[in-house]
ZADODO-429965 format. One record per residue (C-alpha): residue in three letters; x, z, y negated. Coordinates in steps of 0.5 Angstrom, whole numbers. Each point is the difference from the previous one (the first is absolute). Last residue first. Layout:
(rec ALA,(X,Z,Y))
...
***
This chain:
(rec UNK,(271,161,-183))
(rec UNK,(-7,1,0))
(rec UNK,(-3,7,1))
(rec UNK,(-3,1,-7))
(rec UNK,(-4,-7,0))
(rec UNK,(-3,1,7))
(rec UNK,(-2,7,-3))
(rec UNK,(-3,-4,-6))
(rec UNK,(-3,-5,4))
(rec UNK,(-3,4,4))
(rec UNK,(-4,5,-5))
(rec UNK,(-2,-6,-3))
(rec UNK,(-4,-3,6))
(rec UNK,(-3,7,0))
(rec UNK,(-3,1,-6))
(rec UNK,(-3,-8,2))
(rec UNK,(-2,1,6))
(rec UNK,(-3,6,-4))
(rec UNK,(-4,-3,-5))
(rec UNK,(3,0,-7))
(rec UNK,(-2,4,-7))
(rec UNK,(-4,1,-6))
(rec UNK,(-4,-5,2))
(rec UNK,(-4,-5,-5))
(rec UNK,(-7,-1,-2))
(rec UNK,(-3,-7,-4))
(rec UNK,(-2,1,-7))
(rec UNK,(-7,3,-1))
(rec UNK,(-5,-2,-6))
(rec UNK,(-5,5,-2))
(rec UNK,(-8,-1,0))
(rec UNK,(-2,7,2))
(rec UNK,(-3,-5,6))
(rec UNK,(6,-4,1))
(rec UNK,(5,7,1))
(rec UNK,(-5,1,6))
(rec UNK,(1,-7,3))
(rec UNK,(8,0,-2))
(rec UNK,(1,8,3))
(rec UNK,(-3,-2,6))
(rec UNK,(3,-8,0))
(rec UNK,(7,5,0))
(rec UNK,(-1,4,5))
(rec UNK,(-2,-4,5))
(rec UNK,(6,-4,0))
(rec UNK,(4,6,-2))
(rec UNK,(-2,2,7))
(rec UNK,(-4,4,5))
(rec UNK,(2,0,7))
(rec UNK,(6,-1,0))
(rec UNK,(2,3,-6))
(rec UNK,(-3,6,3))
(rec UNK,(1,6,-6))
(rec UNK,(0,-5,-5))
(rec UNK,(2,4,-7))
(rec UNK,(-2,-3,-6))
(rec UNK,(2,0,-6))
(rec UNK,(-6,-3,-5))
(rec UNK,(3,-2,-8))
(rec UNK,(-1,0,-7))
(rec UNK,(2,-5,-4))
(rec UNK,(1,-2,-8))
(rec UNK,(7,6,-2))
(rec UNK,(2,1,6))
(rec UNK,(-3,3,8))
(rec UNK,(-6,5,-1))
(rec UNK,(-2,2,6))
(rec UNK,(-6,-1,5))
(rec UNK,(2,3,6))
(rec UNK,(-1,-2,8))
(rec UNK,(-1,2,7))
(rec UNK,(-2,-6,6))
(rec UNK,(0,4,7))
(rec UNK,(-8,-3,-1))
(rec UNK,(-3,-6,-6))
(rec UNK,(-3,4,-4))
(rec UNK,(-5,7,1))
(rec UNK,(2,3,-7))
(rec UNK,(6,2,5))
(rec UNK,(2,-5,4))
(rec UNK,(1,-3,-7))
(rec UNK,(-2,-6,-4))
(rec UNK,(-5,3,-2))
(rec UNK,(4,6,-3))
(rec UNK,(6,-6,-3))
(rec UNK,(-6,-3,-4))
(rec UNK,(-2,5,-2))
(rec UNK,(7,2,-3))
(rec UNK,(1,-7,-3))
(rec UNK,(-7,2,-3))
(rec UNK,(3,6,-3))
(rec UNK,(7,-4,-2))
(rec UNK,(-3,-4,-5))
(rec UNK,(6,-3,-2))
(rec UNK,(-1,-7,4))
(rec UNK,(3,-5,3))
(rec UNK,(0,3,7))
(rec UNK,(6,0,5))
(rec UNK,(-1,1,6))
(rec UNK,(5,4,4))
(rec UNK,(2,1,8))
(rec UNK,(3,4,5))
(rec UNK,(2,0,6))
(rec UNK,(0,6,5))
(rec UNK,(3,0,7))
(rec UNK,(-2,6,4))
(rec UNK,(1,6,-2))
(rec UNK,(5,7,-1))
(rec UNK,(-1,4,-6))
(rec UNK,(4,5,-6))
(rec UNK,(-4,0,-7))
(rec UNK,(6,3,-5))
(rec UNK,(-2,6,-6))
(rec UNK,(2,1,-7))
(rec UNK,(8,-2,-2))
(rec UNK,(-1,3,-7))
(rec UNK,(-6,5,0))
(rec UNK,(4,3,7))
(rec UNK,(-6,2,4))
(rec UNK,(-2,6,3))
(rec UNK,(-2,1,8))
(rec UNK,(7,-1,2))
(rec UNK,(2,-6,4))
(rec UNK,(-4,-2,7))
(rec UNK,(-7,-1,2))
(rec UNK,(-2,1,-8))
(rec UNK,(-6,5,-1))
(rec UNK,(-5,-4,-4))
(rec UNK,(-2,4,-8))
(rec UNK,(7,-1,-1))
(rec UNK,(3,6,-4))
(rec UNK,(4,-4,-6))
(rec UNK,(-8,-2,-2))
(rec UNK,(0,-8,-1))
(rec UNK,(2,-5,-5))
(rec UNK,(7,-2,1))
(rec UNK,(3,-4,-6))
(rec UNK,(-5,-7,-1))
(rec UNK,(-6,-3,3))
(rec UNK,(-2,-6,-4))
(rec UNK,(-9,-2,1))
(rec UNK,(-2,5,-6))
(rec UNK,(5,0,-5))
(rec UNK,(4,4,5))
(rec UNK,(-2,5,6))
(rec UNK,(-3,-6,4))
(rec UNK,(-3,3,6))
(rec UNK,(1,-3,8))
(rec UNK,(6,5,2))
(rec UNK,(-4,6,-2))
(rec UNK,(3,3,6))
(rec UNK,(-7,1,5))
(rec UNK,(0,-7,-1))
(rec UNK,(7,-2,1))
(rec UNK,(-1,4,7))
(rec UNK,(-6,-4,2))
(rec UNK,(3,-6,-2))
(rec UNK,(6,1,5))
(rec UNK,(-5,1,5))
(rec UNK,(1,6,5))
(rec UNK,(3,-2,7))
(rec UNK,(-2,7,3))
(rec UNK,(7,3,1))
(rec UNK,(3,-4,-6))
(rec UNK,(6,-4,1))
(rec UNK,(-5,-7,4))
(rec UNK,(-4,0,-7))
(rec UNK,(2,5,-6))
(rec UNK,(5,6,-1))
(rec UNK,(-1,3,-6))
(rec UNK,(8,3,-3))
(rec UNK,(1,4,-6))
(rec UNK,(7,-1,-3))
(rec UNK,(6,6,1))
(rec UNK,(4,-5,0))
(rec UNK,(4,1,7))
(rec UNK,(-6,4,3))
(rec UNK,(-5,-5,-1))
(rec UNK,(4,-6,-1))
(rec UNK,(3,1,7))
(rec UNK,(-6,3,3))
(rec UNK,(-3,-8,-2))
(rec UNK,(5,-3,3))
(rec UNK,(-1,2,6))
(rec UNK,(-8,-1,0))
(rec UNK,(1,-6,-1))
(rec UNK,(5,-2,5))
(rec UNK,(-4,3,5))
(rec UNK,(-6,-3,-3))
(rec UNK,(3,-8,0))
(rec UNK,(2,2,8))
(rec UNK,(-7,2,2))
(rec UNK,(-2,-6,-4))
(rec UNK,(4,-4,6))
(rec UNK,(6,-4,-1))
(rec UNK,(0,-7,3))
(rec UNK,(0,-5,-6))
(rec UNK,(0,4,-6))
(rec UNK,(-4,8,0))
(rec UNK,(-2,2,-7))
(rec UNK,(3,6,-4))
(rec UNK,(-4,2,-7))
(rec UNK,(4,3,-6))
(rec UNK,(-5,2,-6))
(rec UNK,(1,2,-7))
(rec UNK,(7,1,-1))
(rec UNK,(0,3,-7))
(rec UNK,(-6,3,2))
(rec UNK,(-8,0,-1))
(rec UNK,(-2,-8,-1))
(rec UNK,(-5,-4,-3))
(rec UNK,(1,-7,-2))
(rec UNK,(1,-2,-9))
(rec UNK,(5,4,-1))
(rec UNK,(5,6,-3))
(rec UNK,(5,4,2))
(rec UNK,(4,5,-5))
(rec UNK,(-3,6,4))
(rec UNK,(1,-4,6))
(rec UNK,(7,1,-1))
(rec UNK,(5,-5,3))
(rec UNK,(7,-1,1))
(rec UNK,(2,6,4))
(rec UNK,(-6,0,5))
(rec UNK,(0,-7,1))
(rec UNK,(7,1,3))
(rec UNK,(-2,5,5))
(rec UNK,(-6,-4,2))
(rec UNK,(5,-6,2))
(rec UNK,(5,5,3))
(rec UNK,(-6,2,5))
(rec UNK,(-2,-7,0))
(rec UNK,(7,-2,3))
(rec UNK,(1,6,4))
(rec UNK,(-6,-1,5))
(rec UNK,(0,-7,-1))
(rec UNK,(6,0,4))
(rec UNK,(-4,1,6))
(rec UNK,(1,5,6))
(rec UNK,(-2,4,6))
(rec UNK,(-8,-2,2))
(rec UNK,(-1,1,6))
(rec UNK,(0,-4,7))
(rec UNK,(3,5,5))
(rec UNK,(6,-2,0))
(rec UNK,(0,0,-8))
(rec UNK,(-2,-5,-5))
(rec UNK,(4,-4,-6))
(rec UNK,(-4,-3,-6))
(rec UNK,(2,-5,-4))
(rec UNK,(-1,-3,-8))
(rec UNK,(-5,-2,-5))
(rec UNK,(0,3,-7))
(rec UNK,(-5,-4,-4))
(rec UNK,(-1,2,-8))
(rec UNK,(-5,1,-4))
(rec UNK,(1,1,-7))
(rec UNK,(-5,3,-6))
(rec UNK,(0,0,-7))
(rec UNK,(-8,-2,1))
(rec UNK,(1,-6,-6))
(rec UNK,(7,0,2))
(rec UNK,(-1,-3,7))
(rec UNK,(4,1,6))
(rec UNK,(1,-3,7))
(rec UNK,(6,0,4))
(rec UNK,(1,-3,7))
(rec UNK,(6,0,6))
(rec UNK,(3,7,-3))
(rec UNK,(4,0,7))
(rec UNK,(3,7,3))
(rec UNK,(6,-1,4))
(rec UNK,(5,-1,-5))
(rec UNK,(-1,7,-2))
(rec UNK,(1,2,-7))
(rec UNK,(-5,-6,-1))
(rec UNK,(-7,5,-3))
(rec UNK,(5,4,-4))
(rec UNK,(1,-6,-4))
(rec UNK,(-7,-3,0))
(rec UNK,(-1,7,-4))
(rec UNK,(6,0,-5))
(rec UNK,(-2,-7,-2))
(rec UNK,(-7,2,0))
(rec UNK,(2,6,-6))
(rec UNK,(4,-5,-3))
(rec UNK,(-6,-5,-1))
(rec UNK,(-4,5,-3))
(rec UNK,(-7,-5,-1))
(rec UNK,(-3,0,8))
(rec UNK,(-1,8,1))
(rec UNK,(-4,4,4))
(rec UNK,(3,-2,7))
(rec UNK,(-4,-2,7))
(rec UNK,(4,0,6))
(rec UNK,(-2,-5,5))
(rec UNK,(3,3,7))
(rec UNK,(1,-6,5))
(rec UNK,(2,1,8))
(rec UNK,(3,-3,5))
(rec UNK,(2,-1,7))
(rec UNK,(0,-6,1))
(rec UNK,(6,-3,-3))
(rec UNK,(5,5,-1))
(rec UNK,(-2,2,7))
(rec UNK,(3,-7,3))
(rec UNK,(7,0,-4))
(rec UNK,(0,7,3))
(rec UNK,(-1,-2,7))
(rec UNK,(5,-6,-2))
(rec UNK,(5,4,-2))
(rec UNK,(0,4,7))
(rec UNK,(0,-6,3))
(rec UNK,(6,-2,-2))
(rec UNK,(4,6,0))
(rec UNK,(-3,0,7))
(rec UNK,(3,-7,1))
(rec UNK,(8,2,-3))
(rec UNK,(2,-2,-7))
***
């Protein structure tokens, strides 16, 4: 191996480590678990694309998966490239063979099968290059799938928010038994216009949300309570919002047979933590006399999505 053979594997080896970016894709199904086998499936047909983190929950049927992988640039600085493209693209392909949203139920809202698909920039990536991924991948499902498309955030011309999308969509209303959302609930003619995709809807795959954002960590507090009302005033006071803590969004959700339980989205987690949030939720939860249980993360920071992301491809080029 001659010197620029060398310095040309070194360059690559440097890019597969800094310039990266993560896509979670958020799918309505925990339960099935051929269906999740043939998805993680179409996710690793290429080796280059790493599903560093998996989160589901039955009690949603619902599954979130990390994908992280690089982006390649052309002279001029402009994103080209990035397996995550294809790799999402057959993820969401898979999701719409193996799950009907007609026959899906569960305790967290959604409006598709793939429900929403957020791209976030990793060590030297910029937002500017999460959103041009998201955008590419989001006229790919469009047109491709025939799926109504609303671009969010970095991806959409105004930086529209992602909640105020949902809440045009109805995505906030339960539809059955008063706090479970099942089949597909809305008008097939959208009473939004999507950015992409045709302007009905297919009641078996639904709608996707597309964004592009900073990182965003989210974070559940279990209540040992079944009143889902006052888990649902508490999620609202809670919120920026009801006027709560700011960049802090939230639901109150049934979650098992004995619990209810507020999602929380931290939009700055920097800023404004799961520490905050948690004695927030334990104050106002104490003064309807309810107990709290201690929250968890439904994911992993950054450093450690990208520590996991360069060990696997470290593992994969040993001899």
């Amino acid at each position: 191996m001659d010197f620029n053979q060398n310095l040309d594997n070194d360059k690559k080896k440097t890019m597969k480590q800094s310039m990266l970016l993560c896509c979670k894709v958020y799918i309505s199904e925990s339960r099935n678990d051929a269906a999740l086998d043939l998805i993680e499936r179409a996710a690793r047909r290429d080796g280059e694309t790493v599903i560093v983190n998996k989160f589901k929950d039955d009690d949603y049927n619902r599954v979130r998966y990390n994908l992280v992988s690089y982006v390649v640039h052309d002279s001029l600085g402009c994103p080209i490239y990035t397996p995550l493209q294809q790799s999402v693209v057959a993820m969401a392909e898979a999701a719409y063979g193996a799950v009907n949203l007609e026959a899906h139920s569960g305790a967290h809202p959604r409006l598709g099968v793939v429900d929403d698909i957020v791209c976030h920039p990793l060590a030297r990536a910029s937002l500017d290059e999460a959103a041009w991924l998201a955008k590419t991948i989001a006229s790919d499902i469009g047109s491709r799938f025939q799926v109504p498309v609303y671009l969010y955030g970095a991806a959409h011309p105004t930086g529209r928010a992602l909640e105020a999308i949902r809440r045009e969509l109805g995505f906030y209303r339960p539809n059955f038994m008063g706090n479970l959302w099942a089949g597909w609930a809305q008008p097939e003619i959208l009473p939004e216009k999507p950015d992409l995709g045709p302007e009905s809807v297919s009641r078996a795959r639904g709608v996707v949300m597309v964004g592009a954002r900073p990182w965003v960590s989210t974070y559940n507090v279990p209540i040992m309570s079944t009143d889902v009302s006052a888990t649902r005033r508490i999620a609202l006071m809670v919120s920026a919002r009801g006027g709560g803590l700011p960049t802090v969004q939230t639901l109150g959700l049934v979650h098992g047979e004995d619990s209810t339980e507020i999602a929380c989205m931290l939009l700055e987690p920097n800023q404004i933590g799961a520490d905050r949030v948690q004695k927030q939720v334990e104050l106002l939860a104490a003064g309807l006399g309810l107990d709290v249980e201690k929250g968890y993360f439904t994911d992993v920071p950054p450093e450690i999505i990208i520590e996991r992301y360069i060990k696997s491809i470290s593992n994969d080029s040993s001899p």
